[in-house]
N, C-alpha and C positions, 0 to 999 in steps of 0.2 A: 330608235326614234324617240324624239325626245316630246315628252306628253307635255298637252296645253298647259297645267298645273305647272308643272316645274318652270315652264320659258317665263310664266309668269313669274316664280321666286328670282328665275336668275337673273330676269331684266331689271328686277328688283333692289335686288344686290349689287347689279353693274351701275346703278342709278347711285350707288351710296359715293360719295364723296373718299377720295382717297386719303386715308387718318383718320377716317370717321368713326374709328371703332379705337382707334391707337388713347393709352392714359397718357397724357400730357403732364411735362412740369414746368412751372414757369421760376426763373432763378430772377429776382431783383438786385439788378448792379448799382449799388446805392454811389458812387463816384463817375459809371459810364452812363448814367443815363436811358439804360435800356432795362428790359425785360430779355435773357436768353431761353428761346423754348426749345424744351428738351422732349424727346420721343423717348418715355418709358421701355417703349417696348427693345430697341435696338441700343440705347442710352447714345443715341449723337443730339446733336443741335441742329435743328428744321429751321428754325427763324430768327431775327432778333425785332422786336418790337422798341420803337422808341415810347420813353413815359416819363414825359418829365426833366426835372431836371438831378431830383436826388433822388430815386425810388426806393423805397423801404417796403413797408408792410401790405400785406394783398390780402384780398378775400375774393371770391366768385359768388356770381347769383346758383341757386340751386340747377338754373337749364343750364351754366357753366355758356352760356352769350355772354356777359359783362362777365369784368376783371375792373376791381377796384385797386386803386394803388397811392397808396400816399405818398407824397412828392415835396417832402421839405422843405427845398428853399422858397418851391413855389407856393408854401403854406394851401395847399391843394391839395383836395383826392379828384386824382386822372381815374377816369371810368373810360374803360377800353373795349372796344366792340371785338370781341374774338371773333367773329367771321373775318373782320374785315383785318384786325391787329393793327387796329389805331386810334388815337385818343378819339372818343366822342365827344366827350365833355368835360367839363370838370366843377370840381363842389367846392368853391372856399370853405377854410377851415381858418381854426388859431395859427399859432403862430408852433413851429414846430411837430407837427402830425408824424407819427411811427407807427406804432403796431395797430393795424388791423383787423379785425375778426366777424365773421357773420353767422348771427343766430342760426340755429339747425334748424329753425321751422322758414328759416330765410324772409324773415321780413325786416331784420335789421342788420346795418353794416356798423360798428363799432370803431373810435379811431382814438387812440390816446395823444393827446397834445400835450406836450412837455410844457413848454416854457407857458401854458393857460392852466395846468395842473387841472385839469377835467378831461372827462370823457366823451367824446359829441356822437349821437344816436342818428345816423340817416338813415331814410324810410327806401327800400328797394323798389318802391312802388313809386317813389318819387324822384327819387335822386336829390332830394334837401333832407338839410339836418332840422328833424322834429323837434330834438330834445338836447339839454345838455346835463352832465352832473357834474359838481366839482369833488375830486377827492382830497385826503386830509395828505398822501402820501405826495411830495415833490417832484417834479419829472417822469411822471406815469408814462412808462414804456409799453404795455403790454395790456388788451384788456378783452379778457378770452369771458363767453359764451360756455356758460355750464349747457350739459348736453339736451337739459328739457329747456332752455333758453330764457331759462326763471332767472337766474345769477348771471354777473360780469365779474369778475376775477380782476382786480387790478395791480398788474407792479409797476411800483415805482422806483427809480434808481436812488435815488436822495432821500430814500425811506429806511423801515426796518418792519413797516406791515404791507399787508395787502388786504386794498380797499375791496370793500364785494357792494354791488350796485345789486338793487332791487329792478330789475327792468320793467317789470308791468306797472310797479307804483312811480318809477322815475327819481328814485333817491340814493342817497348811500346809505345803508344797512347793517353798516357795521365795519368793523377792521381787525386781520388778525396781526397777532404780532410773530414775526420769521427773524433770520439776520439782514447784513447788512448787503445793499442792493439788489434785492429782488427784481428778477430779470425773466427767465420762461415761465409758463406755466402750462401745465396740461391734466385734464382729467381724464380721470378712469371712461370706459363707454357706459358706466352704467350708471353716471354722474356722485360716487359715493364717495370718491376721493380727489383729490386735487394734488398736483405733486410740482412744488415750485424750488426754481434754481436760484439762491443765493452767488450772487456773483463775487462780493469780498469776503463771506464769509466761509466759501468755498463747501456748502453745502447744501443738500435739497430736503427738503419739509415736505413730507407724509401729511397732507391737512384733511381730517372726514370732514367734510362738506355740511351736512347736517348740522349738527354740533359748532362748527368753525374752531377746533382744535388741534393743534400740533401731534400726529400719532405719532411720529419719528421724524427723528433727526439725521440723516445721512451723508457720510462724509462723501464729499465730490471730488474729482483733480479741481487743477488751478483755474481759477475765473471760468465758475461754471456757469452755463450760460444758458441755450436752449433748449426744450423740453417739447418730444413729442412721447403720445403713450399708445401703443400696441392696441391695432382694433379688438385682441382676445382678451386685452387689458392684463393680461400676463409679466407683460414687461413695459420699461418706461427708459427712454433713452435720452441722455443727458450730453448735451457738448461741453469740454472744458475746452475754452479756448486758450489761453496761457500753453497746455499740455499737448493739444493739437490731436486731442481723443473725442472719441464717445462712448461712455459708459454706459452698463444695461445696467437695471433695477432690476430683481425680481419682486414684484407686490404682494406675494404671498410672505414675504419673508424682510422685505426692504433691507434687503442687500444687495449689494453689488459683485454682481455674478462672472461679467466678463468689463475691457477693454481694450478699445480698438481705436489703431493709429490711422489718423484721418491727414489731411492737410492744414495748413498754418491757418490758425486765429478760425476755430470751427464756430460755428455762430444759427443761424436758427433750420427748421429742420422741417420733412415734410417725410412722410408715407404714402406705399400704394394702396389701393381700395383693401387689394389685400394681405397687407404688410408684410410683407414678401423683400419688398426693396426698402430701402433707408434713402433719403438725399440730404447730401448735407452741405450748406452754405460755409467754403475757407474761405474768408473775410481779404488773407492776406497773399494766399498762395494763386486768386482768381480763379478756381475750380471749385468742381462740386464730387465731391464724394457719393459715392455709389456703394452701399453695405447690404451685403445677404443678410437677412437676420433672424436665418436659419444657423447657420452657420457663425453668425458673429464673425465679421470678415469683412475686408474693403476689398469691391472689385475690382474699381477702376476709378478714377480722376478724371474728369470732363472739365474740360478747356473752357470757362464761360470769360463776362465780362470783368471789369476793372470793379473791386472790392465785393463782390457779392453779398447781401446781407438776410437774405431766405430764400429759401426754396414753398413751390404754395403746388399742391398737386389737385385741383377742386374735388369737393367732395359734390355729387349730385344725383339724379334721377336718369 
């Protein structure tokens, strides 16, 4: 006989929404036009979301409701209602909008505009752009959120440094100097390193955070590209896309430990809550790579859309 207590958790349970509990990943088809979402758990495809018309860089609000997505041609970030997986609105930007990033305290979304060479700061609570910075580097591709959401990390393609933005005073702060196209970037969890992919110079920069200095220099395969870093912060894995790999870092050692064969033109890169899985955007193969990284190992290859250009797995509450 089944006691009051329990019919209450189960009706409970039966009340949750089916994927309610599933980590989701959303792949941006920077030439189809869509978002492909993927079910971590079983790795197929449940949806495709339209966004736009060139989708690139994404971030989620902390409840993981909104999905931001910059949209190139349309010099736009699409804000996308995840119940519903459709554009709600959208935020004019510059001219050229790519990588996007959102503070970990989640009150800001970050969007680097190329061809405006700055950084525009919209407010989560508003959905407009508060603030702008310009940086000194050309073509700013990337512009990542140190983990106490003090710093922005910026690369830019047409450069040889990376700009660090002051967020609470609203300026740039300084610049380090790397090689030639600086392209990923990701820090450690405990915000003391930062580890950015050199895409011509075919190598990644060990940079302490503190300081803003070069701790190591590491060789990378050919046009290295995307950078995500290990929630135990143990390892940092790097896409060469020329090579059609991804390399591990070990941090303790900043070496490179293993490599693994992915699909054509590997490009930016996302993690589960507990890094467990790897997914990685082939630019040129229209699949997404699935790596153990336990094991150092590709599972399998998932079918998505036409050019892929990231994977984004939200991080939240």
């Amino acid at each position: 006989m089944i006691r009051i207590i329990d019919a209450v958790l189960l009706a409970g349970a039966l009340a949750v929404p089916i994927g309610a509990y599933a980590q989701l990943a959303y792949v941006s088809n920077e030439k189809g036009g869509t978002l492909t979402v993927l079910d971590t758990a079983t790795d197929t495809v449940v949806a495709t979301i339209p966004a736009g018309k060139t989708p690139r860089g994404m971030a989620a609000t902390v409840d993981r409701k909104l999905l931001y997505v910059s949209d190139q041609k349309s010099n736009a970030l699409q804000v996308i209602d995840l119940s519903t997986r459709a554009i709600a609105r959208s935020v004019s930007l510059g001219e050229s909008p790519e990588g996007v990033g959102r503070s970990p305290d989640g009150k800001w979304v970050s969007v680097a505009i190329e061809e405006d060479h700055e950084v525009l700061f919209i407010g989560t609570a508003t959905d407009k752009v508060e603030f702008k910075v310009k940086v000194e580097g050309e073509n700013p591709e990337h512009a990542v959120f140190s983990p106490d959401s003090k710093w922005v990390f910026v690369s830019a393609e047409e450069s040889q440094v990376v700009d660090v933005i002051d967020v609470e005073n609203r300026r740039l702060a300084g610049s380090i100097k790397v090689g030639k196209r600086p392209r990923g970037i990701g820090f450690t969890p405990d915000g003391a390193r930062a580890y950015v992919a050199c895409e011509i110079a075919n190598t990644v920069y060990a940079i302490d955070v503190a300081s803003r200095k070069v701790l190591a220099t590491i060789p990378a395969g050919g046009r290295s590209n995307g950078v995500k870093v290990h929630p135990s912060g143990k390892e940092v894995y790097v896409s060469n896309g020329a090579d059609g790999t991804v390399m591990v870092i070990d941090t303790a050692s900043n070496k490179v430990t293993h490599t693994i064969k992915v699909g054509a033109r590997p490009w930016n890169m996302a993690l589960t809550a507990d890094g467990s899985r790897l997914y990685v955007a082939n630019g040129r193969a229209n699949t997404v790579s699935v790596i153990d990284t336990a094991q150092h190992r590709e599972l399998k290859q998932i079918k998505v859309g036409n050019t892929p250009w990231g994977v984004l797995i939200p991080e939240g509450h």
